[in-house]
Backbone and ligand atoms as CSV (ligand in chain L), in Angstrom:
chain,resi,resn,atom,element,x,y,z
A,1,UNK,N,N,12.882,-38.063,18.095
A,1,UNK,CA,C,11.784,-37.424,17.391
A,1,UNK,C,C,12.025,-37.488,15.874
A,2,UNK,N,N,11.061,-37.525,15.544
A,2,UNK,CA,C,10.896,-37.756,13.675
A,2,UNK,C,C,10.975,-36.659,12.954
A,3,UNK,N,N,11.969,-36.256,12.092
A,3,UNK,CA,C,11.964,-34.501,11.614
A,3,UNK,C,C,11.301,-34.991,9.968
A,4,UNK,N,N,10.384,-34.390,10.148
A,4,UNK,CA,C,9.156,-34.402,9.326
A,4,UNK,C,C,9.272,-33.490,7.906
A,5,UNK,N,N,10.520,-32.415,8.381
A,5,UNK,CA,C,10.849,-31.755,6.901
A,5,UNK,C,C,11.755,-32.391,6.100
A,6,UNK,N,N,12.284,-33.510,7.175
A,6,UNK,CA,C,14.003,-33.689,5.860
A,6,UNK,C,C,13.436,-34.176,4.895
A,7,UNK,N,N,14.726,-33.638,4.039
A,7,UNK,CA,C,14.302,-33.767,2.667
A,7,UNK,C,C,13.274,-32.735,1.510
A,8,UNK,N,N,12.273,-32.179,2.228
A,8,UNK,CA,C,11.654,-31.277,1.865
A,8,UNK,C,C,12.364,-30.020,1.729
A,9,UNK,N,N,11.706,-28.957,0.964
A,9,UNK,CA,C,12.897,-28.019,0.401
A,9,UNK,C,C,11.820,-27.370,1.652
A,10,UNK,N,N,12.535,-26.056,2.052
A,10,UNK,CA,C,11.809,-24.931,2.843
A,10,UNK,C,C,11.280,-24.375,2.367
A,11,UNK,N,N,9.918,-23.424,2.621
A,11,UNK,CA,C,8.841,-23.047,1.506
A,11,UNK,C,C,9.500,-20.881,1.505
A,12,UNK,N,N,9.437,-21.138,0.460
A,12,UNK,CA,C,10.313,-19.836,-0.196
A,12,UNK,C,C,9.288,-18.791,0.646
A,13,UNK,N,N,10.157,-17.984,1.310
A,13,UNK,CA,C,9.534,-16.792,2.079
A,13,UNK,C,C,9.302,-15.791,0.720
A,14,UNK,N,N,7.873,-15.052,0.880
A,14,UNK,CA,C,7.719,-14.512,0.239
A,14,UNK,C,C,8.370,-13.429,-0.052
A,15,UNK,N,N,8.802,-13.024,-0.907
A,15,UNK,CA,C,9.970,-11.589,-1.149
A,15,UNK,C,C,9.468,-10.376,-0.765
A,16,UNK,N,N,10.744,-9.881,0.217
A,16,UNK,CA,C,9.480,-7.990,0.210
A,16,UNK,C,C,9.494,-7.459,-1.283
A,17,UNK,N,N,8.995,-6.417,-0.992
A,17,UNK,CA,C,9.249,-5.939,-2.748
A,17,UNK,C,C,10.564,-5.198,-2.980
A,18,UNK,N,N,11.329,-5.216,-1.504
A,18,UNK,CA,C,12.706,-4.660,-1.830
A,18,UNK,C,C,13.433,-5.553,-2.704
A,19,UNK,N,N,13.044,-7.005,-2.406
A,19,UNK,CA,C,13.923,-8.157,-3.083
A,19,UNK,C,C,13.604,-8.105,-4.382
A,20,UNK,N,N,12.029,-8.181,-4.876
A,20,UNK,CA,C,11.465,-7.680,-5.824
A,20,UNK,C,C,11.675,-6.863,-7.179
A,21,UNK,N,N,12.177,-5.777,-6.187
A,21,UNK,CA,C,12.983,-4.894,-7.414
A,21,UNK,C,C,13.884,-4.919,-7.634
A,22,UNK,N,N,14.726,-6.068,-7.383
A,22,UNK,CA,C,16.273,-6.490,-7.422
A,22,UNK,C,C,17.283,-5.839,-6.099
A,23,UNK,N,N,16.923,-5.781,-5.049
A,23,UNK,CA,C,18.063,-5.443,-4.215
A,23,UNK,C,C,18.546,-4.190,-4.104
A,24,UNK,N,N,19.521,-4.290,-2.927
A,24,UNK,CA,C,20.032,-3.063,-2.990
A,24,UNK,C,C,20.699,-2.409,-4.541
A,25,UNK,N,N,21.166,-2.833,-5.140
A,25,UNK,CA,C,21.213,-1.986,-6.422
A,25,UNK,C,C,20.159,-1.199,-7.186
A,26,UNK,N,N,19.266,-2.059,-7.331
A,26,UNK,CA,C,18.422,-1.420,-8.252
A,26,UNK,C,C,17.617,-0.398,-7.255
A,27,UNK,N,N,17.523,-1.027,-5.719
A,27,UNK,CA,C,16.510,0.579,-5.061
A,27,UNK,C,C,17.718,1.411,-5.284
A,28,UNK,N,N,19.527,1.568,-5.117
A,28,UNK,CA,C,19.462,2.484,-5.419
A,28,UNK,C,C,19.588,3.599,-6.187
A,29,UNK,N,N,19.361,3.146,-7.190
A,29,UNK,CA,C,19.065,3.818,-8.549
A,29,UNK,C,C,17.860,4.090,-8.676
A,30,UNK,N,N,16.857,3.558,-8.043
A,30,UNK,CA,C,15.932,4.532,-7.400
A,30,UNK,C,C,16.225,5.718,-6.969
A,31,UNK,N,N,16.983,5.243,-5.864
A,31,UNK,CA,C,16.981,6.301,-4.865
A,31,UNK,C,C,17.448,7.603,-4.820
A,32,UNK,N,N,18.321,7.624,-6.059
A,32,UNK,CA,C,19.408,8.633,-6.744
A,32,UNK,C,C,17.785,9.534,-8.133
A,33,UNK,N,N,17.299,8.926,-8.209
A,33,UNK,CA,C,16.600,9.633,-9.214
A,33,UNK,C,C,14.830,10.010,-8.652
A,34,UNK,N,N,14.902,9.711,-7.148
A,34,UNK,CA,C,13.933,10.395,-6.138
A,34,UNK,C,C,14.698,11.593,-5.887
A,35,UNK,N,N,15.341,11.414,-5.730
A,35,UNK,CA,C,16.580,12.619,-4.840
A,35,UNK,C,C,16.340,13.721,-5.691
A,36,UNK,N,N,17.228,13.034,-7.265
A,36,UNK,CA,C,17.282,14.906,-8.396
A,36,UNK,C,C,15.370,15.033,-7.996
A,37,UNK,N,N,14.648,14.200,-8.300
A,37,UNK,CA,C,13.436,14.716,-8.733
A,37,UNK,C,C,12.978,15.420,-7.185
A,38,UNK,N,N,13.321,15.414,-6.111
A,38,UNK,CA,C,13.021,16.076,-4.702
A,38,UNK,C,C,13.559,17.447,-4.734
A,39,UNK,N,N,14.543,17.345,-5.098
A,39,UNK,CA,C,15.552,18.445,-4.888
A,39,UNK,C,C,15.428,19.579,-5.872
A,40,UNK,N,N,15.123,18.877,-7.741
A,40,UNK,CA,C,14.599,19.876,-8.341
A,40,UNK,C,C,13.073,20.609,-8.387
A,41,UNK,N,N,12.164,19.976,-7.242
A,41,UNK,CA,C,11.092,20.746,-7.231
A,41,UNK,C,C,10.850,21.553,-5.937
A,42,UNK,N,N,10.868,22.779,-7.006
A,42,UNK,CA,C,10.215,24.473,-6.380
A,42,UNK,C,C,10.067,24.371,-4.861
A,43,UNK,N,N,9.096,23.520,-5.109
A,43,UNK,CA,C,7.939,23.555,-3.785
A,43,UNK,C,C,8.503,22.901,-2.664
A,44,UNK,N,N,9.629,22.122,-2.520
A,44,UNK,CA,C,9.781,21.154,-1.764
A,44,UNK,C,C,10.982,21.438,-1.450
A,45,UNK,N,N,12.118,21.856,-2.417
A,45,UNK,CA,C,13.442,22.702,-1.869
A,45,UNK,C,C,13.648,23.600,-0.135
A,46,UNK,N,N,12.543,24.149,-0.181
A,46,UNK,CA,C,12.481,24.916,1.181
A,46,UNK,C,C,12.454,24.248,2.786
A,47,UNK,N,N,12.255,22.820,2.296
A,47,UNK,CA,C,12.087,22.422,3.686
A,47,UNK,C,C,13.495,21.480,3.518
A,48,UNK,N,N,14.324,21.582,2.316
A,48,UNK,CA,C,15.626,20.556,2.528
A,48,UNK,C,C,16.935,21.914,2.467
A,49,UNK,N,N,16.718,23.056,2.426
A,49,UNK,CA,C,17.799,23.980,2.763
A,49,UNK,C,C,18.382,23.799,4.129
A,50,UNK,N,N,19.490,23.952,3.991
A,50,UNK,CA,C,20.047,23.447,5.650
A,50,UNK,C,C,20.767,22.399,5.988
A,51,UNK,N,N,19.522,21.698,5.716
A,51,UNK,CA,C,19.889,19.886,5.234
A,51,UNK,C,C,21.132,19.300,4.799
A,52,UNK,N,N,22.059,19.124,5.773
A,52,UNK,CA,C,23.426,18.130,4.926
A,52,UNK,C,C,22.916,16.992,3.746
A,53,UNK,N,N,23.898,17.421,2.741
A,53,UNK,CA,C,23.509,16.161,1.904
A,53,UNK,C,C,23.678,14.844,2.370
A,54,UNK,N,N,24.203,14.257,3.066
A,54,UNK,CA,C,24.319,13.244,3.891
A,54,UNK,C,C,23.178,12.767,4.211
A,55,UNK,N,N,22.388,13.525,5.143
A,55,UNK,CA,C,21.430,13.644,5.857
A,55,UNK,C,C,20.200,13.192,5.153
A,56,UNK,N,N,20.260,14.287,3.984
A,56,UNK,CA,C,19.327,13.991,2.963
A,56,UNK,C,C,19.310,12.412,2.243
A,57,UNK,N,N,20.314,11.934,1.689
A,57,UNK,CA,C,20.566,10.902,1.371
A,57,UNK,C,C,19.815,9.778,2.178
A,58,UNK,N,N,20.383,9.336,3.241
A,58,UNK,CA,C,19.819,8.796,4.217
A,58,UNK,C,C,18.354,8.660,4.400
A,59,UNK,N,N,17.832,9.972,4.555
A,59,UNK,CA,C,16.643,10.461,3.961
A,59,UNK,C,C,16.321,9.422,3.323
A,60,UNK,N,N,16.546,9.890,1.691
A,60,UNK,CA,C,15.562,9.554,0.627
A,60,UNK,C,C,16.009,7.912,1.174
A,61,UNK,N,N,16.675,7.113,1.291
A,61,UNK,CA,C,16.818,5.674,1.656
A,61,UNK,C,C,15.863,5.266,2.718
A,62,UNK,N,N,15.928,5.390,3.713
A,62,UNK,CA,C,15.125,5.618,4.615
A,62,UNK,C,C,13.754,5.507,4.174
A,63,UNK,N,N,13.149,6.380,3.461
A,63,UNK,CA,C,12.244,6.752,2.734
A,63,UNK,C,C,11.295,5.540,1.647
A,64,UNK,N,N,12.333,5.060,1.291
A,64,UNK,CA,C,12.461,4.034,0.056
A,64,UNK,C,C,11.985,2.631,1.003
A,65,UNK,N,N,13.102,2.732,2.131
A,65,UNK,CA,C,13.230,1.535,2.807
A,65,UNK,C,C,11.636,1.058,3.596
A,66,UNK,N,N,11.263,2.535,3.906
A,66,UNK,CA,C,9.735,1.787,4.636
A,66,UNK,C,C,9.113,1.797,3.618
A,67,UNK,N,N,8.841,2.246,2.576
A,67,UNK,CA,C,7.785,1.839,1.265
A,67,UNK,C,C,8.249,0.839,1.138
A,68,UNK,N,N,8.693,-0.032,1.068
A,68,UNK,CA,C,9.434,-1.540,0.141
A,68,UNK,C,C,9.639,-2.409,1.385
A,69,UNK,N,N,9.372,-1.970,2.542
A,69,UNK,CA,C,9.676,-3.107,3.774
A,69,UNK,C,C,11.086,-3.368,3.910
A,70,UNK,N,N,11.976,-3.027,3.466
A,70,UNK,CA,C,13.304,-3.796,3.430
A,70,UNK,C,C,14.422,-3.063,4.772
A,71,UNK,N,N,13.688,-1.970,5.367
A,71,UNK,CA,C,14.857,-1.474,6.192
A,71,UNK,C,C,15.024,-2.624,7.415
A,72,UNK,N,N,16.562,-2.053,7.722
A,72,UNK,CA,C,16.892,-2.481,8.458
A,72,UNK,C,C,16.287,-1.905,9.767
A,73,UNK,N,N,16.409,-2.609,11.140
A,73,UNK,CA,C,15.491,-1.907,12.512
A,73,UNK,C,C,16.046,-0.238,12.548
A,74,UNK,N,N,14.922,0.657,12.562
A,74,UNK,CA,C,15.029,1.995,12.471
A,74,UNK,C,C,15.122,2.430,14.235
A,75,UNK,N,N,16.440,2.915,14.698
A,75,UNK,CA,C,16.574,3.790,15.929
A,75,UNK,C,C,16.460,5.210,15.954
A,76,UNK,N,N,16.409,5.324,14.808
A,76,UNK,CA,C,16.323,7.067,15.197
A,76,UNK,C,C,14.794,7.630,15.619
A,77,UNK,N,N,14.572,8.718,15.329
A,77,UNK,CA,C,14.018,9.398,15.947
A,77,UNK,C,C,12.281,9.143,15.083
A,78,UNK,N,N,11.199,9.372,15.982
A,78,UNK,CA,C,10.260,9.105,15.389
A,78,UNK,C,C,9.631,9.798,14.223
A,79,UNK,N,N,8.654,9.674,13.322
A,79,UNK,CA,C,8.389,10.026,12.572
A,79,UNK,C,C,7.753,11.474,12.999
A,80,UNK,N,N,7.241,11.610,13.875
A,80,UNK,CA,C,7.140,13.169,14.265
A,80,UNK,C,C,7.923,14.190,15.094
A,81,UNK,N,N,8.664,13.606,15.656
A,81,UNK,CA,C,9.696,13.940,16.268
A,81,UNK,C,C,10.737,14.597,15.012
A,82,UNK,N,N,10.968,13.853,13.353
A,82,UNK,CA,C,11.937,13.849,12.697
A,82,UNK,C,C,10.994,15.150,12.061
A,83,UNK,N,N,9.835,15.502,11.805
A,83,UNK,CA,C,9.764,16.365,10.969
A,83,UNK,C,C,8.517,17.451,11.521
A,84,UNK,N,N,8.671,17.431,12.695
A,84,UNK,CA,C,7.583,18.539,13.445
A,84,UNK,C,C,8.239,19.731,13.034
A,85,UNK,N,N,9.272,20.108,12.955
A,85,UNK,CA,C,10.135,21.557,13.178
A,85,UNK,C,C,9.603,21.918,11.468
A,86,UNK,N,N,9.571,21.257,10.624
A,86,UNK,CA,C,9.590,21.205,9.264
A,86,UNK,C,C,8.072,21.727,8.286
A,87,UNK,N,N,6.960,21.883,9.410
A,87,UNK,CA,C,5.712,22.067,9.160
A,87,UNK,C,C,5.420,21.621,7.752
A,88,UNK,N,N,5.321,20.314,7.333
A,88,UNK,CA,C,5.295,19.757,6.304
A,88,UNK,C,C,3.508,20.155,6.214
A,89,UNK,N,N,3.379,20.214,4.709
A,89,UNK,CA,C,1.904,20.560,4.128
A,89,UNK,C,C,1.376,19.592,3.575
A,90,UNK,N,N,0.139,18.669,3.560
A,90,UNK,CA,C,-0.292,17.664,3.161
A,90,UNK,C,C,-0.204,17.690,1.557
A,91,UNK,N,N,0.237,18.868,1.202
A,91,UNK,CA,C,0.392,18.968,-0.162
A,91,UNK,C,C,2.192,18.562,-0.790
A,92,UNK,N,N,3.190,18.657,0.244
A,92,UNK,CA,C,4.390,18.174,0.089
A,92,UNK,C,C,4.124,16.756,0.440
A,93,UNK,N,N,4.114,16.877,1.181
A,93,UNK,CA,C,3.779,15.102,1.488
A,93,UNK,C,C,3.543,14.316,0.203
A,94,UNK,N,N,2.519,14.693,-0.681
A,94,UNK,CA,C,2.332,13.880,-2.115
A,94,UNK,C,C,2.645,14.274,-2.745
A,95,UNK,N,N,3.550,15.418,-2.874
A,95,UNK,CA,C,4.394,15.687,-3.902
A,95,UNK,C,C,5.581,14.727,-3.515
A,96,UNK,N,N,6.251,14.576,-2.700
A,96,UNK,CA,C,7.311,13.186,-2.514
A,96,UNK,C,C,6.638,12.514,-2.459
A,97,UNK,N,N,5.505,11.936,-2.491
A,97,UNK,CA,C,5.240,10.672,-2.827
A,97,UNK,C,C,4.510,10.770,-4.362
A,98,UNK,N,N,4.803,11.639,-5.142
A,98,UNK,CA,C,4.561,11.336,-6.322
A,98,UNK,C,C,5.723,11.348,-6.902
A,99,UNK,N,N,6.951,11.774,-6.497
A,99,UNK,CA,C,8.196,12.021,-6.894
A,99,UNK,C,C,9.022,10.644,-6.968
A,100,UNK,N,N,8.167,9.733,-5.860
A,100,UNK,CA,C,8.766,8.327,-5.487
A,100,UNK,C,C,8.109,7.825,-6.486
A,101,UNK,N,N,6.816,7.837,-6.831
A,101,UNK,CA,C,6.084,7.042,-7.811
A,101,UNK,C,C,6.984,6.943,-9.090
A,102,UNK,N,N,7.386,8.067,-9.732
A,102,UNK,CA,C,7.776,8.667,-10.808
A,102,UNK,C,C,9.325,7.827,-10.975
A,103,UNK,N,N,9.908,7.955,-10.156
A,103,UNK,CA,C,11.141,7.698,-9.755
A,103,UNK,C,C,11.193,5.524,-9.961
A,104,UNK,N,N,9.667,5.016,-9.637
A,104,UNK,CA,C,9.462,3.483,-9.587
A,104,UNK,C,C,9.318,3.535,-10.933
A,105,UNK,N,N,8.506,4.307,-11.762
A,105,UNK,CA,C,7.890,3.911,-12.949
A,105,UNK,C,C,9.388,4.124,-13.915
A,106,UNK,N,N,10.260,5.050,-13.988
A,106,UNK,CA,C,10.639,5.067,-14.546
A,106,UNK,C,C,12.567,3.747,-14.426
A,107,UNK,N,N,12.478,3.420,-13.335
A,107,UNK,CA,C,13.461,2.027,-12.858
A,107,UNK,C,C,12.538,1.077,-13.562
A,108,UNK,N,N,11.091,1.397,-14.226
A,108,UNK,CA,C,10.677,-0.219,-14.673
A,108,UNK,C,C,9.778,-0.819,-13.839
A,109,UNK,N,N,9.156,-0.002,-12.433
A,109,UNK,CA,C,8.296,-1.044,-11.403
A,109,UNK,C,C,6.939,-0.694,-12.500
A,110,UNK,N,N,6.206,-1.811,-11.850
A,110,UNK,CA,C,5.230,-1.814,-12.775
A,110,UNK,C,C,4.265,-1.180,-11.664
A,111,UNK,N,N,2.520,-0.683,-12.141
A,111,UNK,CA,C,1.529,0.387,-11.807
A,111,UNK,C,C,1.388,-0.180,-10.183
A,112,UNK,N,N,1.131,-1.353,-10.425
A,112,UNK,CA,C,0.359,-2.173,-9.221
A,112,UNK,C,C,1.081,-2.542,-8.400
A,113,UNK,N,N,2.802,-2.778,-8.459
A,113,UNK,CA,C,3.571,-2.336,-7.088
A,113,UNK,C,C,4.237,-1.164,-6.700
A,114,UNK,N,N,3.390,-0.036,-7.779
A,114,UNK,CA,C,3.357,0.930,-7.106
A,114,UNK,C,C,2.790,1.695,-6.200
A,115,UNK,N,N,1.198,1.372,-6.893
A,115,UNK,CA,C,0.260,1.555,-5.733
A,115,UNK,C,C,0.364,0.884,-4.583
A,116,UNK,N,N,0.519,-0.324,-4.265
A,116,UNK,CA,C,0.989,-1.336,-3.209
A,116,UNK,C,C,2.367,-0.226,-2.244
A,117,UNK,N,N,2.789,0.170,-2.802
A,117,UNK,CA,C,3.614,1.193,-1.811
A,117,UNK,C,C,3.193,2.487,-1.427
A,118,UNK,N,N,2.696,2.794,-2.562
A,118,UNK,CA,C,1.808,4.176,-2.055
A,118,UNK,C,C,1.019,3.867,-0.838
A,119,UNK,N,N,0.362,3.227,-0.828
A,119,UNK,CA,C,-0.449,2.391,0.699
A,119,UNK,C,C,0.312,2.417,1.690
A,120,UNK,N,N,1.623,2.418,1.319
A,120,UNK,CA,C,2.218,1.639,2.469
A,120,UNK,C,C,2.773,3.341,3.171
A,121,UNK,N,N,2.913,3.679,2.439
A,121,UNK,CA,C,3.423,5.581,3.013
A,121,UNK,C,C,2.118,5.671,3.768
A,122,UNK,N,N,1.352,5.750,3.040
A,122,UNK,CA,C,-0.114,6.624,3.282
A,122,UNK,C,C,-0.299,7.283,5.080
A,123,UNK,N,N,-0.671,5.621,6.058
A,123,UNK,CA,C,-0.595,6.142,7.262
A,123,UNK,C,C,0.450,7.009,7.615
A,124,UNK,N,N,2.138,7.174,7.176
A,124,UNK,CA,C,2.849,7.906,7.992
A,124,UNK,C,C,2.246,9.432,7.651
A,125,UNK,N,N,1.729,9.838,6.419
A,125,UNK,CA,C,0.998,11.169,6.400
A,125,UNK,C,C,0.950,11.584,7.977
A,126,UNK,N,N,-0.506,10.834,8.537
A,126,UNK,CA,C,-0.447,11.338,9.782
A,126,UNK,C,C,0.357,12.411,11.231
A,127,UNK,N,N,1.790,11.525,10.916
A,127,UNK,CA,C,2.613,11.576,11.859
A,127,UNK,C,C,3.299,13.131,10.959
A,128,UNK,N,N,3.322,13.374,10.013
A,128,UNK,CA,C,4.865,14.102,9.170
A,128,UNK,C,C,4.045,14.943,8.942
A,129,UNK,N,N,2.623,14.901,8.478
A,129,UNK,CA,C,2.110,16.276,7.918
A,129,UNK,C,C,1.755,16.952,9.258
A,130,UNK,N,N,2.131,18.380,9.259
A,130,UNK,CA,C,1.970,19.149,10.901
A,130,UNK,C,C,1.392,20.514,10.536
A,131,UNK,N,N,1.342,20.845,8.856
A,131,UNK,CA,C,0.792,21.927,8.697
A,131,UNK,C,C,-0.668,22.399,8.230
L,1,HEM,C1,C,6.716,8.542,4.278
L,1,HEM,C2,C,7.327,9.689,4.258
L,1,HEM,C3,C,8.624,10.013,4.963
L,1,HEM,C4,C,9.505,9.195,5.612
L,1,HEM,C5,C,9.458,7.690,5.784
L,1,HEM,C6,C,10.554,10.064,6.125
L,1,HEM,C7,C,11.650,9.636,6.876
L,1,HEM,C8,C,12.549,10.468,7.487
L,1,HEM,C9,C,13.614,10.049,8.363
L,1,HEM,C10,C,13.893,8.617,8.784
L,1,HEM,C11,C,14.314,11.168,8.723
L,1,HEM,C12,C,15.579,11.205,9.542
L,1,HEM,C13,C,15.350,11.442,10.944
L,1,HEM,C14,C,16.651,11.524,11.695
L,1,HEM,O1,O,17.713,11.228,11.164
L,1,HEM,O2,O,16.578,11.896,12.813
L,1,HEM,C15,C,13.692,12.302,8.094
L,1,HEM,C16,C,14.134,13.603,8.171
L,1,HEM,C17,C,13.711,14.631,7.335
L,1,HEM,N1,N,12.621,14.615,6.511
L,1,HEM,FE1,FE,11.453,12.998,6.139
L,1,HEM,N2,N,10.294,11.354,5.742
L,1,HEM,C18,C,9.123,11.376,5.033
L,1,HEM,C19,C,8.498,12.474,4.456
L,1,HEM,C20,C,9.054,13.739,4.365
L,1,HEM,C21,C,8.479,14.861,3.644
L,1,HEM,C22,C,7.127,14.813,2.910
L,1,HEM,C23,C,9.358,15.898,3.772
L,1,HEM,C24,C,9.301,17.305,3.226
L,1,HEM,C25,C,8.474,17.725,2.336
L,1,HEM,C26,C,10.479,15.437,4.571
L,1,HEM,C27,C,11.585,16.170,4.909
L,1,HEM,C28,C,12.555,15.799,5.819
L,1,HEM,C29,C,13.679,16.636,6.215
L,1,HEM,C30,C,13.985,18.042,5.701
L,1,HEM,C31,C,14.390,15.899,7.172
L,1,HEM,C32,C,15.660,16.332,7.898
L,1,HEM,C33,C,15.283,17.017,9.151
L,1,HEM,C34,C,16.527,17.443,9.891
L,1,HEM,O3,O,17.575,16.834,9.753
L,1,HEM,O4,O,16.423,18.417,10.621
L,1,HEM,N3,N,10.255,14.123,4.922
L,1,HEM,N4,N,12.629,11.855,7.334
């Protein structure tokens, strides 16, 4: 059989936007300045008391990882399963996701792959907001 690519270069897979924003380094320096900005607001403290920092960590990665496409296959527990006990308020919900926004703009992502991730949260609302 005739291999019809040799020689041809392979056509560059398009980058998630994890690759995008430079890799694991740069999400996580993200991910460290979602965190202070989670942790220092009022409103949102109450549902991470308890919470191993570990846990949390993971968290905010986690977090990062399905906005940006880049996680690795997720086994744990489902998205309502992980935060039914937590009676999240559709009003926390976009407060971490404005906390993530804040957290892109200021690493340098630019408006329009931010919104492009905001989208990409949006449906899990569904599953996480319970209150
Ligand atoms: C797109 C949005 C979100 C994603 C992708 C996400 C993802 C996750 C994941 C993967 C876990 C870990 C589950 C496990 O290890 O079993 C988790 C746990 C948790 N999430 Fe979220 N989360 C989101 C939004 C939120 C919001 C809005 C809040 C609170 C305002 C929140 C608070 C928590 C807390 C406190 C835990 C730990 C629960 C526990 O260990 O008992 N999450 N989340």
């Amino acid at each position: 059989m005739t291999d019809t690519t040799a020689g041809t270069p392979a056509p560059a897979a398009t980058p998630t936007l994890f690759e995008q924003l430079g890799g694991e380094e740069a999400v996580g320096a993200v991910v460290d300045l979602f965190y202070d900005k989670v942790l220092s607001d009022p409103d949102l403290q109450p549902y991470f008391t308890g919470v191993d920092l570990d846990r949390l960590k993971q968290h905010q990665r986690r977090f990062i990882g399905q906005a940006l496409g880049a996680t690795r296959p997720y086994s744990g527990r489902s998205m309502r399963t992980a935060h039914e006990h937590l009676a999240v308020t559709e009003d926390a919900f976009g407060r971490v996701v404005t906390h993530l926004a804040g957290a892109l703009t200021e690493a340098g992502v630019d408006e329009e792959t931010i919104g492009t991730i905001a989208q990409r949260l949006l449906p899990l609302k569904q599953e996480i907001v319970t209150a």
